[in-house]
Every structure is written in C-alpha cells, then in structure tokens.
N, C-alpha and C positions, 0 to 999 in steps of 0.2 A: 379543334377549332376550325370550322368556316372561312376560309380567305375570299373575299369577294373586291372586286375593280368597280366602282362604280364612277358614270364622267355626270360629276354636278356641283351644285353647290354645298358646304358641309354643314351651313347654317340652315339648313332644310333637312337634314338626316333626322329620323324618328330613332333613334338611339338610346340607351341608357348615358351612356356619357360618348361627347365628342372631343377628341383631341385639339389642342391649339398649338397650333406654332409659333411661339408667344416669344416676344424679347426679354431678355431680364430683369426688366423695370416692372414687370406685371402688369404695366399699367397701360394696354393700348399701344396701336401702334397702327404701321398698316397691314397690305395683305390680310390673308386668316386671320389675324390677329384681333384686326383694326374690325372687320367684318362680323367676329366674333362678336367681340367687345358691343359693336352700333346695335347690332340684331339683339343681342341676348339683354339688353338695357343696361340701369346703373346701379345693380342687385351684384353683377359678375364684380363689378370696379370696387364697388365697394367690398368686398370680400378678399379683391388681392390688394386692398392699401390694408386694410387688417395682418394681409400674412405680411406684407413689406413692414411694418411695425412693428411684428412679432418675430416671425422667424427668418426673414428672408433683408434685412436692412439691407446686407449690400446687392440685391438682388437674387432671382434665382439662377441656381451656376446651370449650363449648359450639360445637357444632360440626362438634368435630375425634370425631377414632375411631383405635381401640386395637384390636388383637385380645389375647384370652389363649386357653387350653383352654377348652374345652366341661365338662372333668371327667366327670360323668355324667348329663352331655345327651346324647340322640340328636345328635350334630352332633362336628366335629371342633374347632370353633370357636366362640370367643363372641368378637362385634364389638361394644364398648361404644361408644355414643355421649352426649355429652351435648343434649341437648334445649332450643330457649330456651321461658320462662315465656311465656305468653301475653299479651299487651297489647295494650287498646285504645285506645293513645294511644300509641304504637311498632310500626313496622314492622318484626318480625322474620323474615317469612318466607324470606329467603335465609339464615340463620341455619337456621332449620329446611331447608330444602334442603339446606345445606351436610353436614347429618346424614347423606341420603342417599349425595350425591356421596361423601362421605370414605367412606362405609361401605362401598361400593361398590370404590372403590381401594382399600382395605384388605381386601375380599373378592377380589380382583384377586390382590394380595401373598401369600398365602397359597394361592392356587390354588384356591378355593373355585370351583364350577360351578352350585353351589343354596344360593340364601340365604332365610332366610325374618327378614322386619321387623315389627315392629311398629307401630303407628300413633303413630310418634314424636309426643313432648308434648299429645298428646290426652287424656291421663290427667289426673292430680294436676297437671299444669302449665297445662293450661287452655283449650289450643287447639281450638276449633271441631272438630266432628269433619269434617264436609264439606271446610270450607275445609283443614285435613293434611292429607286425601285428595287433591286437589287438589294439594297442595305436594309429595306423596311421586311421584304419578302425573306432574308435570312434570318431575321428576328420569327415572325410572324409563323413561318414555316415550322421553326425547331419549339416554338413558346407549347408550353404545358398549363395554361393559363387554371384555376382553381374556378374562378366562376362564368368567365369570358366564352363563349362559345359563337361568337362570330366577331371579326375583325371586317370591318371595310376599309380599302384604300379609297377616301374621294378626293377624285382627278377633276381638275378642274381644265375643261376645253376639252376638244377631239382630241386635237393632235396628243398634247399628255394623256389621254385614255390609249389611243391608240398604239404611243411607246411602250408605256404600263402593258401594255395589252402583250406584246412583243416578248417583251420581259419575261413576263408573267408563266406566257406558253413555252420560252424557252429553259427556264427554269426547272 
C-alpha cells in the first residue's frame, strides 16, 4: 500500500472513502467532523442517526469504525472513527491505532482502493502532532490492507505538513 502526506483539505480528497474523526454521538461536531458532516450534506446525518438507533445507541466506542455515504463528498464513503482524548498520565496510543486498523478493515468491507485520513485526535482532542503521526505511520506501514492500495495522510496547514513531513522521512 502507497503511503502518501498530503497539506489540504480532506473534504476535497477524490478518494473511495475518507476517514472522519468523528465524536461518538455520530452526529456532528466540529473540526473534521463538523466539516465533514456541512460539505458532505444531510444524506451522511441521516445515515449515522439510523446506526445510532440501530447499532450504536450508546454511541460509537472509540476505536472502532463505521462506514456511511459520502453524500456530497468527492468519495463513495465516509468511515467514521472515534478518536481517544489525549493524556499525559494514560497510555492511549493503541487506542488511537485501533482507529486506523478498524478504519482500514472497514475500508476493506466496502471495497474501497483509496482512502484519505486525517490526523486522528490531533485536533480538539489533544494529541501531539508528531507523536499521531507516528501512531497513524505504524499502522499504515505494517497494514496488509486486501483491497486499499493507497492511504493518504491529509494534513491540514504547512506547519502539520511539515512535522508529518519530519516524521515521515525519519521513520
């Protein structure tokens, strides 16, 4: 599989399915989320209040990953993930990897061949930007994906392209 850095927006990736860094409510938020949700219309909403009534009542646990429609994203797919909170006194990071893996076999399940991610829990939730890059690149790296054949990190800003970037070559 293809690892590629790209510095943009993810609501503009031409992708099979784009990753969300999605709160457990499914339903909207901000950041990626909230972006997601506005660009892609109310085809995506409507589709996670269906899983919140069906499978997911108390939420999606962190972690795990869902697909719905895209709506009207560029993408056939939105893969919601929930993301953990950042702590410096808790080791979350296979948490945060689990984001990938799941996202990944759920990009698998649906036949996806190009996914573009975002830099899970690096936002509003707290996480070091270096050290996700790291966490998403040890996923990304070791993954045997069955139909995935390109993953994108999209970095939002220079400066996160160019930590990503850092990472990336040192890795």
């Amino acid at each position: 599989m293809e690892i590629t850095l790209v510095e943009g927006d993810i609501t503009t990736q031409q992708v099979d399915a784009i990753v969300n860094a999605a709160n457990s409510s499914l339903l909207g938020g901000g950041g990626v989320d909230g972006a997601i949700h506005r660009r892609g219309g109310p085809a995506i909403l409507a589709e996670c209040r269906a899983l919140r009534a069906s499978r997911y009542g108390r939420g999606l646990p962190a972690g795990q990953a869902v697909a719905t429609t895209a709506g009207e994203l560029p993408a056939r797919w939105v893969i919601h993930t929930v993301g953990p909170v950042w702590s410096a006194s808790e080791d979350r990071s296979a948490l945060l990897r689990d984001c990938y893996v799941n996202s990944l076999r759920v990009a698998d399940e649906v036949g996806a061949t190009t996914v573009a991610f975002p830099l899970i829990s690096a936002g509003i939730y707290g996480w070091p930007i270096e050290d996700a890059v790291r966490q998403a690149l040890t996923v990304l790296r070791a993954a045997t994906p069955a139909t995935v054949v390109e993953a994108r990190l999209v970095l939002f800003g220079a400066a996160t392209h160019a930590a990503a970037s850092r990472v990336f070559d040192d890795a």
